[in-house]
N, C-alpha and C positions, 0 to 999 in steps of 0.2 A: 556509431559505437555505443553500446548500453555501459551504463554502471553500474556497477553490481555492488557498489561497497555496501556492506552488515548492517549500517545504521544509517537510511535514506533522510531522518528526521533531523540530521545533523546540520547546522545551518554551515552554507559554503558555497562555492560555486556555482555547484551542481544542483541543488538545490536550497527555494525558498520556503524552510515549515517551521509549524509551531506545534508543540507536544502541550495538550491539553492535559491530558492524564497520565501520568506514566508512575505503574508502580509493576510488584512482583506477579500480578496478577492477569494485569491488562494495560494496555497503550492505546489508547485514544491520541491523533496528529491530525493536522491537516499539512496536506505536501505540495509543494509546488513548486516540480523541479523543470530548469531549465533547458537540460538533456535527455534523452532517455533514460530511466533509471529502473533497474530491476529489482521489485523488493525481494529480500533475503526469505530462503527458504523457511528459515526458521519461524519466522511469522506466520506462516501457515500451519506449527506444528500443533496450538492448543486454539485454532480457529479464527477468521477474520471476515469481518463485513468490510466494504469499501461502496463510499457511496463519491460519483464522480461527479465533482461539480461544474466545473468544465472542461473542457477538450477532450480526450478520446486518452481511453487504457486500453490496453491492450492483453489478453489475457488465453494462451496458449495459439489457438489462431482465429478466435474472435476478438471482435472490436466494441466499446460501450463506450455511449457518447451522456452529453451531461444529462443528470437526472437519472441515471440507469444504477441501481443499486446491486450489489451480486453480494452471495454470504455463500462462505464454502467451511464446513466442518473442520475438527481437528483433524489432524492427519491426511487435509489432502492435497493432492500435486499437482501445481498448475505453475506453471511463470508466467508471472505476471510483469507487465510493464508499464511503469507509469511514461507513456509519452510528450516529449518536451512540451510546455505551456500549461498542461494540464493542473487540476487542483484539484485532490482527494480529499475526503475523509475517510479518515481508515481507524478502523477500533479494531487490536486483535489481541488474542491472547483470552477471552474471555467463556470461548466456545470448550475448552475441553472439560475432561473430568476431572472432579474435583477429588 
């Protein structure tokens, strides 16, 4: 089962992160969650990089294993899924227009 709850960076069961930056602009986290967890669509609406530090994301029906970086524009549609064990950096929100 995936999780889809709105704010993956939330510390709790599900997952283990820390919000390095977070303002109105942009969110810098590293995530490392224990289950599958789906980030929220919204994150993708003003742009996000994700860089996978270890284990394996999963991202519509490719897979990227550690050290694979991916950057997708504002406004675009993918689900993506951080899977169990895995450890992102994820910076989003800083790709759209200003």
């Amino acid at each position: 089962m995936i999780n889809t709850e709105q704010n993956p960076t939330k510390n709790d069961a599900q997952s283990n992160s820390e919000n390095i930056l977070f303002s109105e602009y942009e969110r810098v986290s590293i995530i490392a969650p224990t289950e599958d967890l789906a980030l929220p669509a919204t994150w993708l609406a003003n742009g996000i990089e994700i860089l996978v530090l270890s284990g394996d994301l999963q991202v519509n029906n490719s897979r990227y294993q550690q050290g694979q970086w991916l950057r997708y524009p504002a406004h675009s549609v993918h689900f993506i899924v951080a899977l169990a064990g895995c450890r992102l950096l994820i910076k989003a929100g800083h790709l759209g227009s200003a």
